[in-house]
N, C-alpha and C positions, 0 to 999 in steps of 0.2 A: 235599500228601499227608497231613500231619501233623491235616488239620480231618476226611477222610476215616477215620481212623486211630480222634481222636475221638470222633466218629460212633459208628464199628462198635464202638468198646468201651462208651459209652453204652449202648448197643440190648443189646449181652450181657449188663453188667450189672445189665439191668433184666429178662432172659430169667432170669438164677442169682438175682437176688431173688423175683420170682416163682415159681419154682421151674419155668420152662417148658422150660428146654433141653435137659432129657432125659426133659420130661414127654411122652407124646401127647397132643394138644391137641384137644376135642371140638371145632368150630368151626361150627358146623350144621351146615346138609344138602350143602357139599362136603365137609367132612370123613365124613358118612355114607357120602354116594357113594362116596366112595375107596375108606373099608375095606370094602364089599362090592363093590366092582370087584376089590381086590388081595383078598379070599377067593373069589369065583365068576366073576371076568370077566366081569361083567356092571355097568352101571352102572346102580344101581339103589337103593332102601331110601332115597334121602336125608330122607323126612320121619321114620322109624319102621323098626325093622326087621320087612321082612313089606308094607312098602308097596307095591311092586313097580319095575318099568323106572321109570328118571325121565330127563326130558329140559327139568328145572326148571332146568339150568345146562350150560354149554358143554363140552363136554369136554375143552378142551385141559388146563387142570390138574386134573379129576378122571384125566385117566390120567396124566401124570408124577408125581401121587403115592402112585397107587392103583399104580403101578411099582415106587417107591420099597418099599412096605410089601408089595409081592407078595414082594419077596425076602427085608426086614428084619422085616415084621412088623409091628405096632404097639406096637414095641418102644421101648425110649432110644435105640439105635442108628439107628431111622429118623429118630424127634424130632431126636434132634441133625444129622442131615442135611438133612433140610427147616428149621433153625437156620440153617445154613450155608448153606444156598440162599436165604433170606430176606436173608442178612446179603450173600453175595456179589452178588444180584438190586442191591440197596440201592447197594452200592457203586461199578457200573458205571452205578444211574441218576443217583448224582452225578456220576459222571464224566462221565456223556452230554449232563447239564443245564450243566453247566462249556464243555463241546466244543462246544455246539449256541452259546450267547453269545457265546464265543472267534472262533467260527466269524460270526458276524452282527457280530464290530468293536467288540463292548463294552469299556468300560477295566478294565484289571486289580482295582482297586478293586471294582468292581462284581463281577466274578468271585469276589473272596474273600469280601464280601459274601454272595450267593446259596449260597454253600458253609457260609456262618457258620451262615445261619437254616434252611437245610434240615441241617443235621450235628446242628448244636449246641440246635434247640430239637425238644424231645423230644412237640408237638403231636399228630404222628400215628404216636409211639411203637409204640401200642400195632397197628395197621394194619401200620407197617413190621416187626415183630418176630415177630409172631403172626397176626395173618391171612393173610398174603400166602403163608403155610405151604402153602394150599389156593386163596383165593380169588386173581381173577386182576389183581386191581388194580394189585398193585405190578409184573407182567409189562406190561400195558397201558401203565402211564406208562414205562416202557423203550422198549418199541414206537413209542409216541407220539413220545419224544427222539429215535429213531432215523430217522423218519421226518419230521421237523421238519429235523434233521439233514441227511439228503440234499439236500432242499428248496433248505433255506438255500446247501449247497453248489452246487447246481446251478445255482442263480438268481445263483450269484455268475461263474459261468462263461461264456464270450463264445459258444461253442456246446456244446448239449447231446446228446451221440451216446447212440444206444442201449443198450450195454451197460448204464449206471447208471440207465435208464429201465427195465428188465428187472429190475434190482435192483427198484427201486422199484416195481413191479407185484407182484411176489411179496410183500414187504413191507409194503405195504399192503393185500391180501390174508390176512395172515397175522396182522394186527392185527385184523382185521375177524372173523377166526374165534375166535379168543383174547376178544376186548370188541368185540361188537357196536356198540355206544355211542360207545366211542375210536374205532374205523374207521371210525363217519360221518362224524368230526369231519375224523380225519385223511386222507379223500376228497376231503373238502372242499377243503385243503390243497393234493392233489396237483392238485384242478381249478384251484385258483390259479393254480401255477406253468404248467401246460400251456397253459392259454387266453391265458397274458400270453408264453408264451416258445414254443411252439411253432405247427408251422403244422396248420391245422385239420386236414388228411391225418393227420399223424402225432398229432393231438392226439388223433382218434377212435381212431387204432391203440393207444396207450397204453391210452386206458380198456378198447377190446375185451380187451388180453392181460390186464390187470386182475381185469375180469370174467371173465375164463376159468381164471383163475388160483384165485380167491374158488370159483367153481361148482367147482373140482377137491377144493377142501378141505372144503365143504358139501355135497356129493354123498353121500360114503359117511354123514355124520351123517343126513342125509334120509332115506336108504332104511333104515338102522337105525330110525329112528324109524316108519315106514312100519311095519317088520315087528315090533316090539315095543310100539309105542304105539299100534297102531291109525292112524295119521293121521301124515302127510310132515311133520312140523314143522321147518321150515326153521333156528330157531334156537334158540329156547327156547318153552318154552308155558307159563310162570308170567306172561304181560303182564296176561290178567284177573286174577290175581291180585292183580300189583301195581297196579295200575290202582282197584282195590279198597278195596286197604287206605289209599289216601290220598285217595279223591274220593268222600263220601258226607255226609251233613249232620252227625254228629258231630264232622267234621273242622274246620269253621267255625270256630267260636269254643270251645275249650275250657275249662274252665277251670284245667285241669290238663295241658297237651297231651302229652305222656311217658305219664300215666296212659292219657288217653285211646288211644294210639298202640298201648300194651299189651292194653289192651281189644280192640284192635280186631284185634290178633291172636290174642289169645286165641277170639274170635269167627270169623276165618274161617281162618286161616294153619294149616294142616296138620301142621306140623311140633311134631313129641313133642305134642300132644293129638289123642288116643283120639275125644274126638268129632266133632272134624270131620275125622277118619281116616273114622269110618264114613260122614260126609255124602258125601265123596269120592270114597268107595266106590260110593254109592248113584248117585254121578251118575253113574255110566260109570268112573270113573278120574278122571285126575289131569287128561288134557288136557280131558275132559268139565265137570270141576268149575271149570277157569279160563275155560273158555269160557262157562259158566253166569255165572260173576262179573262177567265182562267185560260178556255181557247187562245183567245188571242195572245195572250203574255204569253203562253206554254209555245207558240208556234215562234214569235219573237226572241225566246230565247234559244230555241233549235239552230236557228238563225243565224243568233249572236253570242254562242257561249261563253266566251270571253270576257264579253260587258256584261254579262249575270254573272260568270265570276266573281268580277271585280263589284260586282252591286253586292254578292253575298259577303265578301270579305268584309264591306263597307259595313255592313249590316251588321254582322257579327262584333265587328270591334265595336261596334255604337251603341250597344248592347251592356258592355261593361263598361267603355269612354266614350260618354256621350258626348257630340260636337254641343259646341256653344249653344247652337241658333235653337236646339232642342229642347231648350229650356222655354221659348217659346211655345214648345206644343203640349202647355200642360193648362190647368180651369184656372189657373191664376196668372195674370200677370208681371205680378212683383217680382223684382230681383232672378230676372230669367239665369243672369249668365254667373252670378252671383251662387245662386242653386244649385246648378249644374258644377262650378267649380269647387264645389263640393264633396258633392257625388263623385267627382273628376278624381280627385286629391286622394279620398279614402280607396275607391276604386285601386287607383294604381300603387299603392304601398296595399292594400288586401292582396293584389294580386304577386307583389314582390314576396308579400311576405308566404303568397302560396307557394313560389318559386322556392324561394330559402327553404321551406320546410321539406318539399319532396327531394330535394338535393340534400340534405338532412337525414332523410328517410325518419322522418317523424313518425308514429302513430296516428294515423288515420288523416293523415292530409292524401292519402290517395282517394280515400271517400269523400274528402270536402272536394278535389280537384274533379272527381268526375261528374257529381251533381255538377258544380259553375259550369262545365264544359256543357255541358251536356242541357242544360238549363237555356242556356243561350242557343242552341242548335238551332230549332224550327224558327227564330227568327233573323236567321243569317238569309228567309225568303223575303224577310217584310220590312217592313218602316220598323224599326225597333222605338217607341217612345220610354219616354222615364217610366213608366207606372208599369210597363210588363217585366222592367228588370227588378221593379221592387224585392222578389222570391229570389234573390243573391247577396241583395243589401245586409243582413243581418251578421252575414257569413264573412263577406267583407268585411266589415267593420270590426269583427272579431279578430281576424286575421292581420289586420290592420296595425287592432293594440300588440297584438304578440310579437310582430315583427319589431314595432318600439320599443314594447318589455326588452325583448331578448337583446337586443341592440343595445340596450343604458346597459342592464346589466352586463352584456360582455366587454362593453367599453369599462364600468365599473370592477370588473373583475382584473381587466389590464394595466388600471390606473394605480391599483391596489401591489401589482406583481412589481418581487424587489428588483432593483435596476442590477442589468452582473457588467462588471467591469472586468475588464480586462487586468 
């Protein structure tokens, strides 16, 4: 409890140096969204105020926070409640990242371990403290634990009865409307456990209540979108967008790529510029203008499949080993490359140490290895920044400690074995 403890006072005292914890935090266009949800009940303005309806991101936390400030305001009393939400979200994904290992038979060493480098190194400080205010990341890798969680429990159990299969249909449902992205992953997951442990009758009935679960909470966002966007968008309609902004031939070979990344939204990205408000404008609106983008990249890479290849491989690895300059593209500042070598360091021994285990044939590293995989996929299309790969981090850094554990100790088991002579 005490690295936990750590932790949360780290992240505050980096919230009162900042001067963030009673500040309102602008944090783009979910932060926009918010405060024109909690002043007109509408979710709406996220590029500009005056932009109109948007359906550029999920709503599940533009309304808890556009809630939040319907009643406080965009005041220090809300700031410091969405602080508190950030910090308490934080502290239960340690614990669930702790629960979920405990739970899969890992050694205690490794448990303190995973606790050490997700508390104590301050990498995705600025994500855990300040983003997660608004964006839904740090909600997502909670979700993700919780539903890894089940998994692992259930697969440990000699028969699986329905009640916690009902759990587990809403909740993965409920992941899936939160981060589109984590709920493929974590489907994927649940089609593991079902196909190896259940029988095909009940394995279909699963997914059916699943899906009827997922269409209950995607329904009313569709027909909202129907009657204010023009068009049923199922989930989000920024994919030309992002689609866009990271697969076009300036993207290739940079020679500055941050610059380049800026340029390039400065060029089409909507958000607080005036000019491509009015391009926007001119196409129809907002889902008209990503659908227009999406044309052009999607005919660009018909094209050039080779250079979207190599854009998506780029992508993908950037995802798990984010470059330097990436560290750059986050609400802070400080300590860009500093941060990221961070992320860098835990990253590639989590990922060694995923290696060693299914080469191992460990228990259930083939469930950890297909969420990361899989996790990572849809944005092997886009810019991958640090804050979307957060829903990995916890996994890593678990995987991190074990591969250390297991390493002293084998080194210590050999130091230990008597010398044979000849």
């Amino acid at each position: 409890m005490w690295l936990i403890l750590a932790g949360l006072a780290l992240r505050l005292l980096w919230l009162v140096l900042v001067r963030a914890l009673l500040s309102p935090l602008h944090l783009g266009e979910a932060s926009a969204a918010a405060e024109t949800l909690a002043r007109t009940g509408t979710i709406a303005d996220a590029f500009a105020p005056g932009s109109g309806p948007t359906a550029h991101l999920m709503p599940g936390m533009v309304v808890l926070v556009g809630a939040v400030q319907n009643v406080f305001g965009n005041s220090s009393m809300a700031a410091l409640l969405l602080s508190l939400w950030t910090l308490a979200l934080l502290a239960l994904t340690w614990l669930l990242a702790r629960a979920l290992f405990a739970k899969a038979g890992w050694r205690p060493q490794a448990l303190i371990g995973g606790l050490v480098l997700l508390c104590l190194l301050p990498g995705h400080i600025v994500q855990e403290a300040a983003d997660f205010r608004v964006w839904e990341g740090g909600l997502a890798a909670l979700l993700a634990l919780a539903n890894l969680w089940l998994i692992v429990t259930l697969d440990k159990r000699e028969t699986i009865h329905l009640q916690p299969l009902l759990l587990g249909a809403a909740l993965s449902a409920f992941t899936f409307f939160i981060s589109p992205t984590t709920g493929l992953a974590v489907d994927a997951c649940w089609a593991w456990l079902a196909l190896r442990r259940l029988p095909l009758r009940q394995a279909l009935a699963f997914a059916g209540i699943a899906a009827a679960a997922l269409a209950l909470l995607l329904a009313p966002w569709m027909l909202r979108n129907a009657e204010v966007m023009g068009s049923p968008v199922l989930l989000r309609d920024n994919f030309g967008l992002e689609i866009a902004m990271a697969n076009y031939p300036g993207a290739l070979d940079p020679a500055d790529p941050r610059a380049e990344t800026l340029a390039r939204a400065r060029a089409i990205h909507p958000y607080q510029n005036p000019e491509v408000l009015a391009r926007l404008r001119a196409a129809g609106g907002e889902v008209a203008y990503s659908r227009q983008l999406g044309r052009e990249t999607w005919a660009w890479i018909a094209a050039h499949p080779l250079d979207f290849a190599r854009l998506a491989l780029r992508h993908y690895r950037q995802f798990y080993l984010p470059d330097r300059w990436q560290g750059g593209l986050t609400n802070w500042g400080a300590f860009p490359t500093l941060r990221i070598e961070m992320i860098r360091l835990v990253a590639a021994f989590g990922l060694l140490g995923l290696a060693v285990g299914l080469f191992q044939r460990r228990r259930f590293y083939g469930l950890f290895a297909l969420y990361l995989a899989l996790a990572g996929l849809p944005y092997a299309l886009v810019m991958p920044i640090p804050r979307y790969a957060y829903v990995i981090w916890p996994l890593l850094a678990f995987l991190a400690a074990q591969l250390a554990v297991e390493t002293f100790l084998t080194l210590q088991r050999r130091g230990r074995s008597p010398m044979v002579t000849q």
